[in-house]
Structure formats: C-alpha cells, structure tokens
C-alpha positions, -999 to +999 in steps of 0.1 A: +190-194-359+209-168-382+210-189-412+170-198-405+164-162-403+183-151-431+164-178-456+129-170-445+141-130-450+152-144-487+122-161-495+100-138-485+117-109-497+098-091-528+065-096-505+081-079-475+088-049-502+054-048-519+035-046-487+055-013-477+049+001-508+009-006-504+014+011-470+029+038-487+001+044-513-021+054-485-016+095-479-019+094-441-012+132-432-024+139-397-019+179-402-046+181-427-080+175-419-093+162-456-072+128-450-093+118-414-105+089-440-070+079-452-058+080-415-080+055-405-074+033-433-038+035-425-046+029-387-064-004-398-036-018-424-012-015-400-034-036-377-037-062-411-002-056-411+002-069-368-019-099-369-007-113-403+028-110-389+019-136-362+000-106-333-023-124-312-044-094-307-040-059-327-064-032-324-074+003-335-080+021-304-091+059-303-073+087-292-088+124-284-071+129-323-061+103-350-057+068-339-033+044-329-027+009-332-014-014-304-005-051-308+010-079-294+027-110-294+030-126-260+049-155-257+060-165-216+052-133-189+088-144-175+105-136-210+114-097-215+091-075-230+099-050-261+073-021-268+083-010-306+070+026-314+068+041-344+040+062-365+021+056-393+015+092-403+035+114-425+044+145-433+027+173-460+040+164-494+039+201-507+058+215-530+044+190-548+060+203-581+094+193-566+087+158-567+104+139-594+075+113-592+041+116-572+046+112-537+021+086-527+028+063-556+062+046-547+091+045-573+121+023-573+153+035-585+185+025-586+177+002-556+159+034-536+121+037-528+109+073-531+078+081-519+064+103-486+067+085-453+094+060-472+117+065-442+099+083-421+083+063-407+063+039-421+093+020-443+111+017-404+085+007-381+077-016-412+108-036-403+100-043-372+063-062-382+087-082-406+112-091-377+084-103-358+075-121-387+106-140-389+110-149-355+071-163-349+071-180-388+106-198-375+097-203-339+123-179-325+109-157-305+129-149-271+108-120-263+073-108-256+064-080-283+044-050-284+037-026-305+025+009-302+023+028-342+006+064-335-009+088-358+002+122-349+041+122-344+042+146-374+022+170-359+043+168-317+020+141-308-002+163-288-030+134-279-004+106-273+005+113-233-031+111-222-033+079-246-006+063-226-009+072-193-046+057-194-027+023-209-003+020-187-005-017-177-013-022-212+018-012-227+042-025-194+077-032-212+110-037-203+127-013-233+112+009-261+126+000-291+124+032-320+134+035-355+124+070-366+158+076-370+191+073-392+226+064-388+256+077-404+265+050-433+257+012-445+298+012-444+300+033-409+270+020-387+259+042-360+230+040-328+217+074-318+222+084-278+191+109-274+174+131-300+166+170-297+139+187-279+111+207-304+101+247-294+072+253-324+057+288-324+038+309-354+044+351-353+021+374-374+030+409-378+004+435-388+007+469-397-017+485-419-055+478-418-055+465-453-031+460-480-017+495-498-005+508-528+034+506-521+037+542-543+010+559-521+019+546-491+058+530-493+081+550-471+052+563-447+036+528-430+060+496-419+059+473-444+053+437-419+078+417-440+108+439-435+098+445-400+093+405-394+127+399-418+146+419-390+128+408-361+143+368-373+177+387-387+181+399-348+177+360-335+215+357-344+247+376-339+282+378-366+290+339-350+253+330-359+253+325-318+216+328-304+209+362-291+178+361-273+182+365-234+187+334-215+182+306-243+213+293-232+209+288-193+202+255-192+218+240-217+239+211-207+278+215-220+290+188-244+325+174-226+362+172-241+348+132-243+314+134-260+329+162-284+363+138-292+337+109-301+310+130-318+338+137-341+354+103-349+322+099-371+336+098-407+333+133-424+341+150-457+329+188-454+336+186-492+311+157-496+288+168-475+284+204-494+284+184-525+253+168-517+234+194-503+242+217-534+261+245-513+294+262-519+297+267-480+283+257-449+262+282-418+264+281-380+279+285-349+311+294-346+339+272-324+319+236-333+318+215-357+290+199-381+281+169-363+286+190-332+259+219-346+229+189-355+238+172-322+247+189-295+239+221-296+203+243-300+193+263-330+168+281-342+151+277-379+130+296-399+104+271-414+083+291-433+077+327-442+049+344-460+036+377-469+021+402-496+019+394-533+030+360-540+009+352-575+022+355-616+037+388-624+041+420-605+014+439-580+028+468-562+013+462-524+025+472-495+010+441-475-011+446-440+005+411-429+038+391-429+039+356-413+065+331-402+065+294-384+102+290-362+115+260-346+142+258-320+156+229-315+168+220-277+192+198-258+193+186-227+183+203-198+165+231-218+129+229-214+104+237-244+078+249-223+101+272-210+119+281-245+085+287-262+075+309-235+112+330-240+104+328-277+072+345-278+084+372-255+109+374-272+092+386-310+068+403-293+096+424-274+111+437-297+084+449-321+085+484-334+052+504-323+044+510-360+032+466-361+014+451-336+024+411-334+011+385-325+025+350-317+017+315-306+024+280-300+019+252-323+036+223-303+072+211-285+084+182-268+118+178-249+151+164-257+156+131-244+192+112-238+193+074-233+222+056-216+248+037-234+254+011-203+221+002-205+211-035-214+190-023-244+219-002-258+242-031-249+220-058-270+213-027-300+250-025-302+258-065-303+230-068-330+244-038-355+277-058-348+262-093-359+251-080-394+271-052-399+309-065-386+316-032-374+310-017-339+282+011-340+297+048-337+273+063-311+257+100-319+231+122-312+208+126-334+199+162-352+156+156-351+132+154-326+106+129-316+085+149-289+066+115-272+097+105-255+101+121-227+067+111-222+073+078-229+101+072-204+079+092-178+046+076-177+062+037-187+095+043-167+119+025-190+145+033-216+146+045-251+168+024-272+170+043-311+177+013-342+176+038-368+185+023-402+178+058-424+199+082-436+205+118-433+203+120-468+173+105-470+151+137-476+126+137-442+106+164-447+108+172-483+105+163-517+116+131-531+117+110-500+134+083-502+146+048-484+174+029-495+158-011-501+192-022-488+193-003-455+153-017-454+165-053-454+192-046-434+171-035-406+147-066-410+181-088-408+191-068-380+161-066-354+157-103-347+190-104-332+182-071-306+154-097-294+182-120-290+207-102-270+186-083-251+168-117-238+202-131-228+206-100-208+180-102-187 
C-alpha cells in the first residue's frame, strides 16, 4: 500500500496545500469575542473539510462556548478505533507590527508557510483529514476514525470536559491520536511522552486612587510597577530555583534513566542561542536545556503593564500595574492546587502601601503517556517507516490542558504525532510550518492506522 499511498499524496499534492492555506485565511481567535462569526465559519470548513475527505457523517455541534466539530469514518465495529483531536482555533496575532507579512494571509518562503495557527494547529490536525483521505480514496483503511477539532484549546479549553463527558459513547475509541506538538528535527525524529500542566493567574496591584504627578508625589506613595516588579523579582532565588513555599512537593523526580535519555537528543547550546538571538541562556541551576522545557516546572511572566505607555514622555506615578503569570507543572503537581499557592502567594507578600488583587484565568494538568503502550508502539513503527530512524522519545515543553480530561472521561491513552518544530514560532509573530514536515506528517499517519490495527 506504501507506494499507492505515496502516489495519491503526489498527485494530490498542491491541492492538499491550498486547502490549508484557505483554512488559514480564516482568523479563528477564540479569546476575542469580535471573531464569534469567523469561529463558526472555521467550525463549518473544517466540517467541509471531514466529509470531502471521505467522513460519513461530520457535524457542528455546540458547546456552552465556541464550537466543535466531530466526524467520522466507520468502517467494521470489530476494527480499532482512532479519535484524532486537534483545534481549529488560534492564538492572538498581536504585535501585529512584528509580522513580516499579515498573519491571516499565508506566505510561502523558502519552502515554509507563515501565517497564525500554521502549526498550531490547524496546519497538524490538517494532516490527519488528508491521511484519511488517502486511505478511504485508495481503499486502505484498517481503522475506524474519529475526529474531535475544538475551538477553545487556546484559551484552556474550559467548555470542552462537559462537551465530552455528555458524548461519551459518541466519541468511544481505542487511542487518541494528537498532533499539537513538535519534535526535535526532520534529521532527528522524535514522539513526545506527556506534555506540561498549565497554572494561569492575572495580579493587579493598586496603590493610589488615581494616577499622580511622579514630582508631587514620587518618593511619598508606592509606585504599583516597582512594587509588582519585586513581588515577580521574589518568585526566584540566585539559581533562578522557585521560591514560593511548597511549589515543589509534588513534583515527581526525573530518574538517572529519563535524565540520560532526555539528553541523547542532539544539542548545540551554540545553535540553539544562535537562533533565539541571545548571548546566553536562564534557568535552573544543576539541569540542562531539554531538562528545564521538560521535566521540570517554571514560572513565566507573560505580560506586564502599567502607567504611561503612549509617544513621548508623561511624568505619572500610575494608580495600577498589571501582570498575566503562567507556571508550568509536571507530574504529580496539581494546577488547582498550584493556582491556589500562587494567588496566596502575590497576595502575601504585598506591602500595606498596594492592595492586590489576583485571579485565575484557566489550568489544566500535565499528562504522561506510556511508551509500552500499543499506540506508542505503532507511533514509533510509523516515524520509523518514513523517517529510517527510530524516534528519540521527550517530553514536551507546552501544555494542552484537555488531556487529562480526555484520558479521564474516555479512559484510553494519549499517543502525541507531532510533526512541528520548536522553532516554529507558537505563540508569536511569524508563525510558521515547514511544507516538508506538512507532507511528512500526511505520509506518515496512514501507516500509525496500519500498525496500530495489527496490534490489536
């Protein structure tokens, strides 16, 4: 079937591209409320998308937020069943002035899509309607199919447990199948183990009634953004080691193992600054880089705001000073339980000249997927098939909150095909999806089916 596969792929190949890049046109942004409209015309191309891929039934179906979009392809109730999730929503574009191009109209170059969502996610879960494509246009398929795309991952997918606890029977696989992830090279393959768990929270700090003059005033009242500035500055020690009180209790230990293979990944610390643009790396002291995005929490300022930010000078001492944090967990930490520690946290240690107040904007726990398992097993034999090398097995630096969730309400595992990169730009301007590591996903996929079918 490989060489069938690989001429349909061939022949069909431009028109597999051009239909991402229409997906991509459409600026679905679940955080902001102006694109309701351009979520639900997302929601129903990706349905197009289902059925013209060979779906026997693809809907819209309402959630208590944006919607999602389920489909299916059901071939013998004796066969396997995949449930591929992904999400059809994107992150905020802004700064838009850093984008080389506009972010919703996609631009090739030098064989690399940039747009927003290119890789994540609507340029991965797009490889899976094209695998499906190619295995119900050549009469291949060895699997029953489903798909679940939602339309609120960017934003913790708080609507998405409630969706699929009340679809239960609806969405009865065998293995989830995700690619909202990367791996390390095209020349060095790799399958993610687990990702991280998300802690979200928003502090304000207030201090005068209004804004002052900073010459009247400066010297006499707090100024919020120096108070908040060491309030963050106090979240890490001389080893940039956590400080707050018991953010480490539960997390679980990396072993001499997992450390020794984390670390047979191929790395060049002098590459790596190179393309990040910085003469010398931050974090925690005693591990190493892949052991810092992988293994270990952190915690991140993501934004911080305050006073005069407009052309030219004003001499204000603000009222208010702002800041969103993430911390990012690892198994056996809880985000519940970290957001709670966090809040008390900034609120503790406020001086009595600001008041503060903070909250949560969402979390989701880290999740860790077994590499015995028969999904891993068949992931593993297809990267093999198309790549010739043996995938390097990591854990991956992000987080994708419905998880957890996932594995609890469906009871089955989480298998990550990630075909990104980390250089790939999630999250910020100019992203951008390599069109070889796109067709090398679509080339890849059919054979999971495959193997995992022979497993079972």
């Amino acid at each position: 079937m490989s060489q069938v596969w690989k001429e349909y792929q061939e022949k069909n190949k431009d028109r597999f591209l051009n239909e991402m890049l229409d997906l991509l046109r459409i600026p679905s942004i679940s955080a902001k409320s102006e694109h309701k409209t351009d979520m639900q015309k997302c929601a129903e191309a990706v349905k197009k998308s289902l059925l013209d891929a060979g779906c026997d039934k693809a809907e819209v179906m309402a959630t208590d937020g944006h919607p999602a979009v389920y489909g299916e392809k059901l071939i013998d109730p004796s066969k396997p069943t995949v449930l591929v999730y992904g999400h059809y929503d994107v992150q905020p574009p802004e700064p838009l002035e850093l984008w080389t191009n506009p972010p919703f109209e996609p631009t090739i170059v030098d064989g690399k899509i940039f747009a927003r969502g290119s890789a994540d996610d609507k340029g991965q879960f797009y490889m899976h309607v094209k695998a499906l494509e190619i295995l119900t246009k050549t009469n291949s398929m060895t699997t029953n199919v489903k798909f679940l795309i939602e339309g609120e991952e960017e934003v913790g997918s708080p609507n998405l447990g409630k969706f699929v606890a009340a679809h239960k029977d609806l969405l009865k696989a065998d293995v989830i199948l995700i690619s909202d992830s990367s791996m390390l090279s095209m020349k060095n393959p790799s399958l993610d183990t687990g990702v991280r768990g998300l802690s979200y929270i928003e502090v304000e700090v207030t201090a005068a009634n209004r804004d002052l003059h900073s010459g009247t005033y400066g010297g006499a009242v707090a100024n919020p953004i120096t108070i908040l500035s060491k309030m963050i500055a106090s979240c890490h020690d001389k080893n940039n080691h956590i400080t707050i009180p018991g953010f480490y209790n539960d997390v679980a230990k990396a072993g001499k193992k997992e450390r020794a293979l984390i670390n047979k990944a191929p790395y060049s610390e002098k590459e790596y600054k190179k393309d990040l643009g910085v003469r010398e790396l931050w974090g925690e002291k005693g591990y190493t880089t892949y052991e810092r995005t992988g293994i270990r929490p952190t915690i991140e300022v993501n934004g911080i705001w305050g006073g005069y930010m407009g052309e030219g000078a004003k001499t204000v001492l603000p009222s208010k000073a702002t800041a969103k944090i993430s911390a990012r967990l690892v198994p056996n930490q809880s985000s519940k339980k970290i957001t709670k520690l966090l809040l008390k946290y900034f609120q503790s240690i406020a001086p009595k000249s600001v008041t503060v107040k903070a909250f949560e904007h969402h979390g989701g726990e880290p999740y860790m997927t077994p590499i015995d398992s028969k999904g891993y097993l068949a992931a593993e034999k297809a990267v093999k098939t198309t790549f010739g090398k043996q995938p390097i097995p990591v854990r991956g630096g992000g987080s994708i909150p419905i998880c957890s969730i996932l594995e609890r309400e469906l009871g089955i595992k989480i298998i990550f095909m990630g075909f990104g990169l980390d250089n790939d730009n999630l999250h910020s301007p100019n992203e951008k999806y390599n069109i070889e590591n796109y067709y090398k996903g679509i080339e890849t996929i059919p054979y999971f089916h495959k193997y995992f079918s022979e497993m079972n």
